[in-house]
Structure formats: C-alpha cells, structure tokens
N, CA, C and O atoms as a DFTB+ gen file, in Angstrom:
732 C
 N C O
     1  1     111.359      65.807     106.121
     2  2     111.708      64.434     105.836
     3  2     112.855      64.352     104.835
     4  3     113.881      63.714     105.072
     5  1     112.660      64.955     103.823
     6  2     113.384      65.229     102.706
     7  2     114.731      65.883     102.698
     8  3     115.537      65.456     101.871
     9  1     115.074      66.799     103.447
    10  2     116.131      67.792     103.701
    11  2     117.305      67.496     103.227
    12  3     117.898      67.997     102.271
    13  1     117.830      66.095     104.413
    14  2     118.827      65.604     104.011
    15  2     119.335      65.035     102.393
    16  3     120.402      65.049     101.778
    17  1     118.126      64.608     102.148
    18  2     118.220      63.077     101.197
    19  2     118.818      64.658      99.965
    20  3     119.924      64.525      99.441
    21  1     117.986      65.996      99.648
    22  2     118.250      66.911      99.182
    23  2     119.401      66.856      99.085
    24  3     119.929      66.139      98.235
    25  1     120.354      67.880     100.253
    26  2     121.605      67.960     100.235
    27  2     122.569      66.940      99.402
    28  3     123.122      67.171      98.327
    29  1     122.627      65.641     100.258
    30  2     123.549      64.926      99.781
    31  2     123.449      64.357      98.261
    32  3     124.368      63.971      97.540
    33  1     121.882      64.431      97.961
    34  2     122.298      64.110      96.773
    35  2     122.843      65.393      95.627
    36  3     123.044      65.337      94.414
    37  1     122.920      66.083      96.227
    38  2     123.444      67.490      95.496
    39  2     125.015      67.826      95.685
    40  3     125.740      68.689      95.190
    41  1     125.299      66.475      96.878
    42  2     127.029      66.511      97.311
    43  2     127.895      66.254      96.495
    44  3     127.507      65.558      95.556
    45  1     129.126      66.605      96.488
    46  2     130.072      66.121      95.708
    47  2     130.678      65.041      95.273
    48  3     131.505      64.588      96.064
    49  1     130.545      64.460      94.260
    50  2     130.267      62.978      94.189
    51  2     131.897      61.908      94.065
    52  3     132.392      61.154      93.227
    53  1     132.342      62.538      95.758
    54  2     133.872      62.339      95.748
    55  2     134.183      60.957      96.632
    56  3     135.338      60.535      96.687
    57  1     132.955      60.188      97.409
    58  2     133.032      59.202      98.814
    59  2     133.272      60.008      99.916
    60  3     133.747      59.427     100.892
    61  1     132.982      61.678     100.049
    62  2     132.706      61.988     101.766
    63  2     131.668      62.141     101.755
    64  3     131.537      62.704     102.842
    65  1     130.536      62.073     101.272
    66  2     129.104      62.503     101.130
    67  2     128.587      61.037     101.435
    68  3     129.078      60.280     100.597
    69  1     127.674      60.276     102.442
    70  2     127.251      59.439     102.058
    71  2     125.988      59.467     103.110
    72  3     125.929      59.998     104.219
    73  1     124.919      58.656     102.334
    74  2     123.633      59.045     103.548
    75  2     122.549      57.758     103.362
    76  3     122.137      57.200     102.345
    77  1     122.201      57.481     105.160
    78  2     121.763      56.689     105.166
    79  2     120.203      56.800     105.095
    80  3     119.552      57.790     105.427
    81  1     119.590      55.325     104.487
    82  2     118.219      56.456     104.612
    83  2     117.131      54.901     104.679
    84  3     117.166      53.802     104.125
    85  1     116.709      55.219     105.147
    86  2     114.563      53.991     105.883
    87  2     114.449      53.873     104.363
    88  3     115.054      54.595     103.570
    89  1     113.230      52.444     103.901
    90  2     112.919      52.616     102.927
    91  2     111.957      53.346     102.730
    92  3     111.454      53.232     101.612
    93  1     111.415      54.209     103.547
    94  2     110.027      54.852     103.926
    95  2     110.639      56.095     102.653
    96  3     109.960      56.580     101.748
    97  1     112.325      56.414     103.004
    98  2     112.365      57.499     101.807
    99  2     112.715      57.416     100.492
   100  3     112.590      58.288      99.632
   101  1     113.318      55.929     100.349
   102  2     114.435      56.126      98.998
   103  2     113.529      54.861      98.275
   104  3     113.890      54.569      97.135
   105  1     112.027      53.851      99.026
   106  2     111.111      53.325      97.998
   107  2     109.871      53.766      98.316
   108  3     109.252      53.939      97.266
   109  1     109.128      54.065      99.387
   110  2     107.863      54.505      99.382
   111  2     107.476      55.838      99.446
   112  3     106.311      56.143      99.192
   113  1     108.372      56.737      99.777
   114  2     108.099      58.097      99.473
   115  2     107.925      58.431      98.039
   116  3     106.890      58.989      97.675
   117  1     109.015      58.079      97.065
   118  2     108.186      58.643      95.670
   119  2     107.290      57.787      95.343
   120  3     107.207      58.075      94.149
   121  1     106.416      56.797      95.521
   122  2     104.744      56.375      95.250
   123  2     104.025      57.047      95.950
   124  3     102.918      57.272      95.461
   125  1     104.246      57.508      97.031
   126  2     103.179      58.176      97.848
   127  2     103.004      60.135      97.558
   128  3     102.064      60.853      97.898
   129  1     104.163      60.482      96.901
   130  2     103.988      62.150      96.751
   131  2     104.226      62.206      95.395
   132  3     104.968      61.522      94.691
   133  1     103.462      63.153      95.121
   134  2     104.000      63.728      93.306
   135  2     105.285      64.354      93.243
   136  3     106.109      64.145      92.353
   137  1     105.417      65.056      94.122
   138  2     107.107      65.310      93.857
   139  2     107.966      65.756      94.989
   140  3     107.464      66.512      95.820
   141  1     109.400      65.314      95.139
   142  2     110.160      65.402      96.053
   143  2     111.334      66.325      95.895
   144  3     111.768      66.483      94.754
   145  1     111.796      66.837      96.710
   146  2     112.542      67.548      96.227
   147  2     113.976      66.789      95.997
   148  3     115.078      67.337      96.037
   149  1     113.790      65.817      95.821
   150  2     115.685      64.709      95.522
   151  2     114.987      63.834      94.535
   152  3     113.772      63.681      94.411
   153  1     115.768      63.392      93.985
   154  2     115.252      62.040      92.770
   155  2     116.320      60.980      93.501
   156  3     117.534      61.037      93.702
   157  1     115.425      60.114      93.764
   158  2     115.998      58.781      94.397
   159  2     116.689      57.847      93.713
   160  3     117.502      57.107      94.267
   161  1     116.319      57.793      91.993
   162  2     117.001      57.406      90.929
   163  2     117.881      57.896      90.198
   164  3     118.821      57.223      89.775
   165  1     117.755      58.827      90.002
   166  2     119.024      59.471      89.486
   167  2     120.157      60.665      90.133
   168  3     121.143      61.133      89.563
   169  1     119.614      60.977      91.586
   170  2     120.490      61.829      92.739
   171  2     121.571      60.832      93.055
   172  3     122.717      61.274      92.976
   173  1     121.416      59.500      93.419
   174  2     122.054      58.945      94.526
   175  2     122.646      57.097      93.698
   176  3     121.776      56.245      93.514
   177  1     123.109      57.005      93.581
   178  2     124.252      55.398      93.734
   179  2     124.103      54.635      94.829
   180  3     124.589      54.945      95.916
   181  1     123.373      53.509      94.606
   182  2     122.867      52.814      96.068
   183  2     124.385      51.986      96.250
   184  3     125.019      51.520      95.304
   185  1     124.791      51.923      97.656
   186  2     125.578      51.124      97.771
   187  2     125.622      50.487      98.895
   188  3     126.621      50.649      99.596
   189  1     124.434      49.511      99.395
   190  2     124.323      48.552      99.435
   191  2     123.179      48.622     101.356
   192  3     122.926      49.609     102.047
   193  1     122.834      47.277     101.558
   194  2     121.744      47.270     102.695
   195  2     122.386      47.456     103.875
   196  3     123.461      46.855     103.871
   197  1     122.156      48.081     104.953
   198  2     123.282      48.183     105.837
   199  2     122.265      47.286     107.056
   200  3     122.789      47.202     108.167
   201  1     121.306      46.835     106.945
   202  2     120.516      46.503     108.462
   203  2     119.067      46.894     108.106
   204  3     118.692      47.858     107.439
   205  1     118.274      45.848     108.753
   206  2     117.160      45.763     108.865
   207  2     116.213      45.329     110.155
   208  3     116.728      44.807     111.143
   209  1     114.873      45.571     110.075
   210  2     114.332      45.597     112.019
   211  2     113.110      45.100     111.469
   212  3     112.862      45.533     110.344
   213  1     112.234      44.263     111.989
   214  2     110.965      44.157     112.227
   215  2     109.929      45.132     112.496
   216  3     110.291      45.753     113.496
   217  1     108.609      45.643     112.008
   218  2     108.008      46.329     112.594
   219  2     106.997      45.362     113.538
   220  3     106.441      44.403     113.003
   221  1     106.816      45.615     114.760
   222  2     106.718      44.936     115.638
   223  2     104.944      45.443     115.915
   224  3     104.554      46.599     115.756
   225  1     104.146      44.392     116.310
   226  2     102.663      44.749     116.581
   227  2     102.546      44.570     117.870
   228  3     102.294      43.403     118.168
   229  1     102.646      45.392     118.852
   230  2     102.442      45.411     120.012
   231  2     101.293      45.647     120.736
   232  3     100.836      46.699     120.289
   233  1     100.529      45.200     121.681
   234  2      99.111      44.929     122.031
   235  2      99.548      45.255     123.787
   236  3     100.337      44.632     124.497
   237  1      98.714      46.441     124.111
   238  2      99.234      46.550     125.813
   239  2      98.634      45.182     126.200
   240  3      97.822      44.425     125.669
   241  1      99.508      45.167     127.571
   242  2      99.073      43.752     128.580
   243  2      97.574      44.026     129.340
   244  3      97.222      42.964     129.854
   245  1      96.839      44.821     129.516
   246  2      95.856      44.973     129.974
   247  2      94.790      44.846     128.893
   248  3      93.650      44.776     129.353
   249  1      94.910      44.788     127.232
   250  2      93.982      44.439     126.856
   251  2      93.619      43.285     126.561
   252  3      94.534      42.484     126.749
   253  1      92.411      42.686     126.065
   254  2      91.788      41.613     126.500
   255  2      92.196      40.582     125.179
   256  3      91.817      39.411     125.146
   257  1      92.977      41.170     124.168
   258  2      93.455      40.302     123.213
   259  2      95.125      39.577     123.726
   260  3      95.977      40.183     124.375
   261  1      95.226      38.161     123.214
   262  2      96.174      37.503     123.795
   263  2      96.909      37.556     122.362
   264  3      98.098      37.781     122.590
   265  1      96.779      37.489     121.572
   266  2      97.248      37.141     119.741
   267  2      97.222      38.275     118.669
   268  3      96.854      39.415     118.955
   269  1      97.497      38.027     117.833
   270  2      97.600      38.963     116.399
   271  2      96.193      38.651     116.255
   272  3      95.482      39.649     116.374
   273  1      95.358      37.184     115.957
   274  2      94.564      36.912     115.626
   275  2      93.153      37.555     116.513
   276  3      92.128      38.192     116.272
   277  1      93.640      37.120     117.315
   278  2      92.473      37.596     118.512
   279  2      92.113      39.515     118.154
   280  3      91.007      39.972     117.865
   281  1      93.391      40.295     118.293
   282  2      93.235      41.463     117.942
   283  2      92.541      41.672     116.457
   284  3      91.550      42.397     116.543
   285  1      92.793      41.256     115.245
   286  2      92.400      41.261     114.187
   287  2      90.651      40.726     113.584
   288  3      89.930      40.962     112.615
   289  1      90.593      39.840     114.933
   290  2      89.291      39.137     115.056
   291  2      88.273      40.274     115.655
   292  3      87.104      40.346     115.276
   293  1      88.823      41.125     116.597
   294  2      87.917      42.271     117.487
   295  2      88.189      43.013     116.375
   296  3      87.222      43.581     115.867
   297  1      89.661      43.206     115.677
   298  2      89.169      44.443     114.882
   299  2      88.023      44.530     113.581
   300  3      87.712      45.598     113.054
   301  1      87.429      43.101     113.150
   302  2      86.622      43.035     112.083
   303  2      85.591      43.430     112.817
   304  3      84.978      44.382     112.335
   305  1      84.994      42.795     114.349
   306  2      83.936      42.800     114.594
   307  2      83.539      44.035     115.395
   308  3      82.474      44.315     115.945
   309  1      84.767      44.735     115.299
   310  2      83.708      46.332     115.640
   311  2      85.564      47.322     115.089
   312  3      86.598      47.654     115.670
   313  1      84.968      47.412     113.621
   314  2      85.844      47.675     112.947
   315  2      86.203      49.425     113.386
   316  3      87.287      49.824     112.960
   317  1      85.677      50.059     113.890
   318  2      86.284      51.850     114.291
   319  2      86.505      51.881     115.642
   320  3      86.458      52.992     116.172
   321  1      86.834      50.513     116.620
   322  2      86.525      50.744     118.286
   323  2      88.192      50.341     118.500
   324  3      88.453      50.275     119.701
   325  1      89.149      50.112     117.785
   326  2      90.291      50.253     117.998
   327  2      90.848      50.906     116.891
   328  3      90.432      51.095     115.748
   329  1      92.247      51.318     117.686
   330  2      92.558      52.332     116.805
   331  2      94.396      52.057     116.963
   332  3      94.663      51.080     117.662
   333  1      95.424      52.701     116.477
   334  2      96.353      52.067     116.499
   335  2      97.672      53.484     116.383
   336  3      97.381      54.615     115.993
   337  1      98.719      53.168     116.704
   338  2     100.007      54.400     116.538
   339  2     100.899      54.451     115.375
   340  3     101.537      53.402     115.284
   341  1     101.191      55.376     114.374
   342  2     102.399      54.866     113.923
   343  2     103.118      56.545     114.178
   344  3     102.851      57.508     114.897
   345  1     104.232      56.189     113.056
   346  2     104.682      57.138     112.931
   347  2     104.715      58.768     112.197
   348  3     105.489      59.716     112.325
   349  1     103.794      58.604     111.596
   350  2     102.394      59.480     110.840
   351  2     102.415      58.576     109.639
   352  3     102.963      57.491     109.445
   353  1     101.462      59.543     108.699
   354  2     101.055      59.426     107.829
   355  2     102.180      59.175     106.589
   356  3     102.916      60.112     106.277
   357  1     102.298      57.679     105.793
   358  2     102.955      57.536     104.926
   359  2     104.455      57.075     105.568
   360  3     105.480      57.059     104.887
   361  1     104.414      56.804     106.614
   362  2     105.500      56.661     107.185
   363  2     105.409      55.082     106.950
   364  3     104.370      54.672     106.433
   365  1     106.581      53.997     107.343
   366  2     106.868      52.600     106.799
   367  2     105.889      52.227     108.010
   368  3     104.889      51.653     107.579
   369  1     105.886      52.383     109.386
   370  2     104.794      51.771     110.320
   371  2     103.033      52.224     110.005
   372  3     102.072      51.762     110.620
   373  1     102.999      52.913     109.242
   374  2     101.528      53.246     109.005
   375  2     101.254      52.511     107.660
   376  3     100.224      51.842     107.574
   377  1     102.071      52.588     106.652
   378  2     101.661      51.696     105.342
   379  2     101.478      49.920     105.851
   380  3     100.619      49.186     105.361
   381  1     102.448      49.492     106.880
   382  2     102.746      48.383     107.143
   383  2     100.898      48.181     108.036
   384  3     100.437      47.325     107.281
   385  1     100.620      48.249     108.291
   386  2      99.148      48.331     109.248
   387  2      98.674      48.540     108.269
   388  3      97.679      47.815     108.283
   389  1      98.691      49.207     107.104
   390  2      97.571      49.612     106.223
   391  2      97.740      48.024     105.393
   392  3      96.808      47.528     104.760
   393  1      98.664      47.579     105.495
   394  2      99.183      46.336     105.024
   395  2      98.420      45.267     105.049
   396  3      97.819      44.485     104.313
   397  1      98.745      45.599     106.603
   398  2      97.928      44.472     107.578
   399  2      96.425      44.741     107.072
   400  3      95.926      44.118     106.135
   401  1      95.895      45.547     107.660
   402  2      94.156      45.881     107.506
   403  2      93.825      45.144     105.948
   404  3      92.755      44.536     105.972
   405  1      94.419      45.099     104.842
   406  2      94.500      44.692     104.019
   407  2      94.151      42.951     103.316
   408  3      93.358      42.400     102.553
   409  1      95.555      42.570     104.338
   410  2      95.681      41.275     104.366
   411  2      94.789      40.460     104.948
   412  3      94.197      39.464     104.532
   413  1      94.776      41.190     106.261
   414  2      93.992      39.854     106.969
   415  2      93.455      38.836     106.697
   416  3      92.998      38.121     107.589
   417  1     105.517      36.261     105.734
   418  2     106.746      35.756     105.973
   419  2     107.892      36.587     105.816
   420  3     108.601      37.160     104.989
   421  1     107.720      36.367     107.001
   422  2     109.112      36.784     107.107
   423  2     109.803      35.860     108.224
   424  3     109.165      34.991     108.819
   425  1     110.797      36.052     108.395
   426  2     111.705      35.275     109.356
   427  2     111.512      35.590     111.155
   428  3     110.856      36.623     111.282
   429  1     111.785      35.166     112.122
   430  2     111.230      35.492     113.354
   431  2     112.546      36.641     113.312
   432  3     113.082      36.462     112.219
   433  1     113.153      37.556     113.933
   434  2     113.937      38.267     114.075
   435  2     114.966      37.688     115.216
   436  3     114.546      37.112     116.220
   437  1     116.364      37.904     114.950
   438  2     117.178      37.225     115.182
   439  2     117.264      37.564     116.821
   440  3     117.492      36.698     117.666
   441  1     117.019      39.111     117.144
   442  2     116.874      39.151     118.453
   443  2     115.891      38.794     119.430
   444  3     116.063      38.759     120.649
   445  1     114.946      38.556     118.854
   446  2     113.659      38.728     119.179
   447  2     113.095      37.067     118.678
   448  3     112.117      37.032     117.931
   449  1     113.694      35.839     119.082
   450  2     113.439      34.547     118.163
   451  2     111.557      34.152     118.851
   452  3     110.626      33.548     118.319
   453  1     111.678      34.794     120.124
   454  2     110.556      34.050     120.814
   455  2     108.934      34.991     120.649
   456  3     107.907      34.882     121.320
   457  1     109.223      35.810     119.592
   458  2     108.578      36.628     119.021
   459  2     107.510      35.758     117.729
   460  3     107.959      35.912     116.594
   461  1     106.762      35.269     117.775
   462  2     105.898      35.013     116.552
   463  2     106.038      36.172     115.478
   464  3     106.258      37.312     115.888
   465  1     105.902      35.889     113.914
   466  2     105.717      36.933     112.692
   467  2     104.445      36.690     112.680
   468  3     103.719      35.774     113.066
   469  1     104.298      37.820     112.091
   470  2     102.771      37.902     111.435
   471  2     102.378      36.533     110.846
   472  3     101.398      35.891     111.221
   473  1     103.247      36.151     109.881
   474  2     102.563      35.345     109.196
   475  2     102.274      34.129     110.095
   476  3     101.295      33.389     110.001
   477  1     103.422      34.030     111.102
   478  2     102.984      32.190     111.741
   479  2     101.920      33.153     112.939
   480  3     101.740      32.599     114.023
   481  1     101.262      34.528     112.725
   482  2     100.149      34.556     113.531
   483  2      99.045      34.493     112.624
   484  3      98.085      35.200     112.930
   485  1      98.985      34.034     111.921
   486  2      97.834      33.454     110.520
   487  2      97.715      34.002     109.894
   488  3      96.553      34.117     109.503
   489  1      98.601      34.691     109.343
   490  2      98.563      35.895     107.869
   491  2      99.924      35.624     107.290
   492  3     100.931      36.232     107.651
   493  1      99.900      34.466     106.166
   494  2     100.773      33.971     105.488
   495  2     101.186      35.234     104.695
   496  3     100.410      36.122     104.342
   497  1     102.205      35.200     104.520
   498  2     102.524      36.420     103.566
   499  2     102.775      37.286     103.580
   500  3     103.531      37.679     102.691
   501  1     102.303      38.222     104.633
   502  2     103.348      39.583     105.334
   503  2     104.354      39.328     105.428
   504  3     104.814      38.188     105.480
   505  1     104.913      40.307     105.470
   506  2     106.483      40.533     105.451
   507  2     106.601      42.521     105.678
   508  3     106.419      43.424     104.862
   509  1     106.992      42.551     107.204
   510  2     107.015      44.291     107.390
   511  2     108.569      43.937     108.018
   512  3     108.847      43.121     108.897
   513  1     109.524      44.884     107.214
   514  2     110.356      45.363     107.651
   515  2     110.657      46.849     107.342
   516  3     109.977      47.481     106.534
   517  1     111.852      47.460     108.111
   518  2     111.958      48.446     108.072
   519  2     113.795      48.924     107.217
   520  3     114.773      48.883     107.963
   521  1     113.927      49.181     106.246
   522  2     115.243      48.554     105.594
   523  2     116.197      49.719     105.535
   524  3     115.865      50.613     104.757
   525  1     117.424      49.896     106.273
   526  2     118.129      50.929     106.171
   527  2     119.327      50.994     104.851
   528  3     120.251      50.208     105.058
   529  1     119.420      51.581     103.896
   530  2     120.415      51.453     102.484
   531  2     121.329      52.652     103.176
   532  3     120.960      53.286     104.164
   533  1     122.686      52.866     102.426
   534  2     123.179      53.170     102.279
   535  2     123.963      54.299     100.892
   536  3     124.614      53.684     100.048
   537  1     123.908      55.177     100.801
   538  2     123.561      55.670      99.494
   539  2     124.580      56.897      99.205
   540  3     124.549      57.866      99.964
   541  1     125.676      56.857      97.880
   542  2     126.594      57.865      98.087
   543  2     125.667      58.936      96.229
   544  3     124.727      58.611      95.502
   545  1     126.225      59.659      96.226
   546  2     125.605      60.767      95.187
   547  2     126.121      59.927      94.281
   548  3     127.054      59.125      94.278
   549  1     124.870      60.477      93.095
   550  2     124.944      59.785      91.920
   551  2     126.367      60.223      91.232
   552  3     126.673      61.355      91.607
   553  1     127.171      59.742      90.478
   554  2     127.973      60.244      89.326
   555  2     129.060      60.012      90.235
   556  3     130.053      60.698      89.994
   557  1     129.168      59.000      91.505
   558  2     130.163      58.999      92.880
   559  2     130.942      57.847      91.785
   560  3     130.235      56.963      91.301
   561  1     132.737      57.926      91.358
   562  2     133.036      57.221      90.612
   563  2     133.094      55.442      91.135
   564  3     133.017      54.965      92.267
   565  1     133.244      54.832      89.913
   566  2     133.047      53.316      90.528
   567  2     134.331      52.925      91.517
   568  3     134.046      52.442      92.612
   569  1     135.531      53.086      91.221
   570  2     136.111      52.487      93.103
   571  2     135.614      53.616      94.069
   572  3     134.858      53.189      94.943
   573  1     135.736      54.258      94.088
   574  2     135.161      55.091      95.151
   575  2     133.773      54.109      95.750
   576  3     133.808      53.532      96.837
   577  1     132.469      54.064      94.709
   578  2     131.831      53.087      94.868
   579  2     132.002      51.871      96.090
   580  3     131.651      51.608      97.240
   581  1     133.008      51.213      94.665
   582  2     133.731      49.404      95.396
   583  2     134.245      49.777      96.755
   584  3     133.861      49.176      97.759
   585  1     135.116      50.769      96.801
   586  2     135.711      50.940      98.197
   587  2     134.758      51.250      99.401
   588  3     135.017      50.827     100.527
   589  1     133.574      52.052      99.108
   590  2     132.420      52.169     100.065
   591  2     131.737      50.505     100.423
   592  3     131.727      49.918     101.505
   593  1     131.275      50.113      99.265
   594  2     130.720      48.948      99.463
   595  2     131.523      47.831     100.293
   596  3     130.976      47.041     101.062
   597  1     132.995      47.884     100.008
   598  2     134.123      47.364     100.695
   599  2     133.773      47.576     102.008
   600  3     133.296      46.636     102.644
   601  1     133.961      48.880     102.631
   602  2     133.892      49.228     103.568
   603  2     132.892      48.762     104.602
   604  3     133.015      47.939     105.509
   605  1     131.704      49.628     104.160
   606  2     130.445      49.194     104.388
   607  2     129.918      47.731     105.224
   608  3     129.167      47.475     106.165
   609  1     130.767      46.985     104.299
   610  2     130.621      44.981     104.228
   611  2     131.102      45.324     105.638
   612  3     130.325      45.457     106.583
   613  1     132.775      45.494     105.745
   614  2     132.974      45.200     106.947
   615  2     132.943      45.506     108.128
   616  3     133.196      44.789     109.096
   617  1     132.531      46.933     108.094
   618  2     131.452      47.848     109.131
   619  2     130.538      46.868     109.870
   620  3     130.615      46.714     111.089
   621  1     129.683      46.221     109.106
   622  2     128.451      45.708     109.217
   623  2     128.471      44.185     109.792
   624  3     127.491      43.632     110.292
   625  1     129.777      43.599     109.631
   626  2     130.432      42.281     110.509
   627  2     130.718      42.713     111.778
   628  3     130.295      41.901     112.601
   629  1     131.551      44.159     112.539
   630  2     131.973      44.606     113.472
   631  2     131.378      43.987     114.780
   632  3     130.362      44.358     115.368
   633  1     131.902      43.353     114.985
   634  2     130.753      42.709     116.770
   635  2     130.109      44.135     117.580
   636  3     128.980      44.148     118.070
   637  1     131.285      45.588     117.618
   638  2     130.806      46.279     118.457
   639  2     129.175      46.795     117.763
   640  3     128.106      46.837     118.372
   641  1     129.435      47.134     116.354
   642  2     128.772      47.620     115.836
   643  2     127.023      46.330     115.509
   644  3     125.878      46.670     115.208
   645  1     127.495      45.180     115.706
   646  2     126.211      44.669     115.715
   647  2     125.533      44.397     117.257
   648  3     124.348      44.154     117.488
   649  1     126.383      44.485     118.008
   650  2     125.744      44.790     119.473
   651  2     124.924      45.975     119.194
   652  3     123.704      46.036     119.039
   653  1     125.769      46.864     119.159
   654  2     124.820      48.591     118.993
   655  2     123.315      48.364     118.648
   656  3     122.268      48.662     119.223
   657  1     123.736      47.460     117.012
   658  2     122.022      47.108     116.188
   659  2     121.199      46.196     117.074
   660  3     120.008      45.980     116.845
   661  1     121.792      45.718     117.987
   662  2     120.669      44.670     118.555
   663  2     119.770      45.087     119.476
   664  3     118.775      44.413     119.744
   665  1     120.071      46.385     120.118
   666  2     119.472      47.333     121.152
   667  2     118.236      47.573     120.583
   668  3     117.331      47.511     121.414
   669  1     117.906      47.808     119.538
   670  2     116.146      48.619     119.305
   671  2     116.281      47.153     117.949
   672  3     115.835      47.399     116.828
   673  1     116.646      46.336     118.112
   674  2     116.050      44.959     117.028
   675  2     116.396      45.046     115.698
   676  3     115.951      44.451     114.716
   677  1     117.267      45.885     115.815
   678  2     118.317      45.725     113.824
   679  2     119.257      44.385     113.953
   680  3     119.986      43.837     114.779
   681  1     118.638      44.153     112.228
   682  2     120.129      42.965     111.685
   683  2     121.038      43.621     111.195
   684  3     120.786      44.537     110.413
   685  1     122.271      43.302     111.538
   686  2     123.322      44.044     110.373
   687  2     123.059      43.058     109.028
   688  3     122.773      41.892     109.301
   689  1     123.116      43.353     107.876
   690  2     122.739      43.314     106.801
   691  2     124.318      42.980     105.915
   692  3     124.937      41.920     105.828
   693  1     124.593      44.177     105.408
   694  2     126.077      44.033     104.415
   695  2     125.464      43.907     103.456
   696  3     124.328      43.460     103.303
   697  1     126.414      44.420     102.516
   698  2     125.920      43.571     100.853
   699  2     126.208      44.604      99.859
   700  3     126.449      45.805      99.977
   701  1     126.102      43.659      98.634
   702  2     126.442      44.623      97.255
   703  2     125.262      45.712      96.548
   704  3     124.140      45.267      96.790
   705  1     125.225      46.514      96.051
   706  2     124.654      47.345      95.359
   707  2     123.387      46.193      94.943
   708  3     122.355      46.086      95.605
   709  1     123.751      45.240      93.517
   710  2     122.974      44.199      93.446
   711  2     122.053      43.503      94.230
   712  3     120.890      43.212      93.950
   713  1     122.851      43.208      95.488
   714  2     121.856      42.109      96.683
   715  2     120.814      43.471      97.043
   716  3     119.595      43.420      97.210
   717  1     121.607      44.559      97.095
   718  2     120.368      45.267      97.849
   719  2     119.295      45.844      97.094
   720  3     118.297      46.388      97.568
   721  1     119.701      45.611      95.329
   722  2     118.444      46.400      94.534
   723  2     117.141      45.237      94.299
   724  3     116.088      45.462      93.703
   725  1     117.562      43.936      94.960
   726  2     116.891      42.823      95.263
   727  2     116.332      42.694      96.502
   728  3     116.112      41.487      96.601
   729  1     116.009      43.181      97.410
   730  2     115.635      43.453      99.029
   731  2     114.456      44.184      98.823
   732  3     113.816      44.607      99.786
C-alpha cells in the first residue's frame, strides 16, 4: 500500500516528484496502523484536491431489498445473514460500511444525479467519499509549490480530462493547499 507514498516522499523536493494518493492513505491509514513507513505530515506538501467519487451501496437486482432502508432494516433483523464487499480491511469502502453499520449528506453525485445519498435514504449525516489529493515532497520550495497548484487548477477544468473522471463517477475537484486541508 505504502511503497509509493515511501519513495516519493523521500524524492527530491524539486516539482518532478509528485504523487497522487485516496484518503484511505494520506488520512486514514495513520489512525488505523502504529506505524508507516512515510510520515504523511512531515514527508509530503499537500497541494491541493484533485477529484472526488461517491462510495456507492449497491444491492444486486435479484435481492428482495428495493432501498438503503429496506436493506438496513433486514440487516438489524437478522444481523450475521448478510454480508457485504469492500476493498479489504481498513480500506476507505470498508471503514465507510463500518460507518454505515454505525449510523444507522452529502450531495447526489454530479454523474450519477438520479442516484439517492445515503442520507436522503434516511441516514442524515453520512457523507462517504473517496478523496484523491495531490501531494509533492515535503521541503518542495514555495513557487515550485504555487506553480503545481497553478497547474493542477487547470488540469482539473480540462473538458478532456473531466470526461475521463466521469467514467467510474469522479468530480474534478481543483483547489488550493488550504481548500483542501478543509475537505
């Protein structure tokens, strides 16, 4: 999991080094392990959100639940007789379910409008996304920085490049260091 995030933050902190990374690694991986082999705070210079996706609760068509609710309703009342996929253990789709199991807003997704959220399926207050940052090595000087973040911004307007994101349900995002230590 780690490999990369390693390397680059060990790269030369010149603007050719730059790496993208899920929040699964650069916010929920260090709560979930005692130690990693990269420091997410002091390896790397965030520069900025590049796109974000819904994690999506999908229910095959042959089973007998029509809703979030309906599923959540069978899952209280015979709580070990369903069971569910993610991407393993500690991964952003398995915490997000652990979420859920929990709970029982976010915005509808821009591709996906005819999609209900969790929350308008009666669980006010969720909010599962999946958040891709952008991240150059720590000690990377500040225009070098500005000029990434520059960049970055207008990467992330590109029509070709937000077609690309709309294929598996990413927003292009954009944004400053700031907007994204707020996300």
């Amino acid at each position: 999991m780690a490999r990369w995030a390693w390397h680059s933050s060990r790269a030369r902190p010149d603007g050719y080094t730059v790496a993208i990374a899920p929040n699964g690694t650069y916010a929920m991986a260090t709560a979930l392990y005692d130690r990693l082999p990269y420091d997410i705070e002091r390896g790397f210079a965030p520069v900025g959100l590049l796109a974000t996706t819904p994690i999506f609760v999908c229910i095959h068509p042959n089973a007998p639940w029509r809703s979030l609710a309906e599923l959540v309703a069978a899952a209280k009342a015979q709580p070990t007789s369903i069971t569910y996929a993610s991407a393993g253990a500690g991964s952003t789709s398995h915490l997000f379910v652990e979420l859920l199991l929990d709970m029982i807003g976010m915005q509808r997704g821009a591709q996906t409008p005819e999609v209900p959220t969790v929350s308008e399926s009666g669980f006010p207050g969720y909010r599962a996304l999946v958040d891709f940052g952008l991240f150059a090595p720590a000690g990377t000087p500040q225009p070098i920085l500005d000029r990434l973040v520059s960049e970055a911004r207008i990467a992330m307007k590109l029509p070709g490049l937000q077609l690309r994101l709309e294929s598996p349900a990413m927003e292009a995002v954009g944004g400053t260091p700031a907007e994204f230590a707020t996300s």
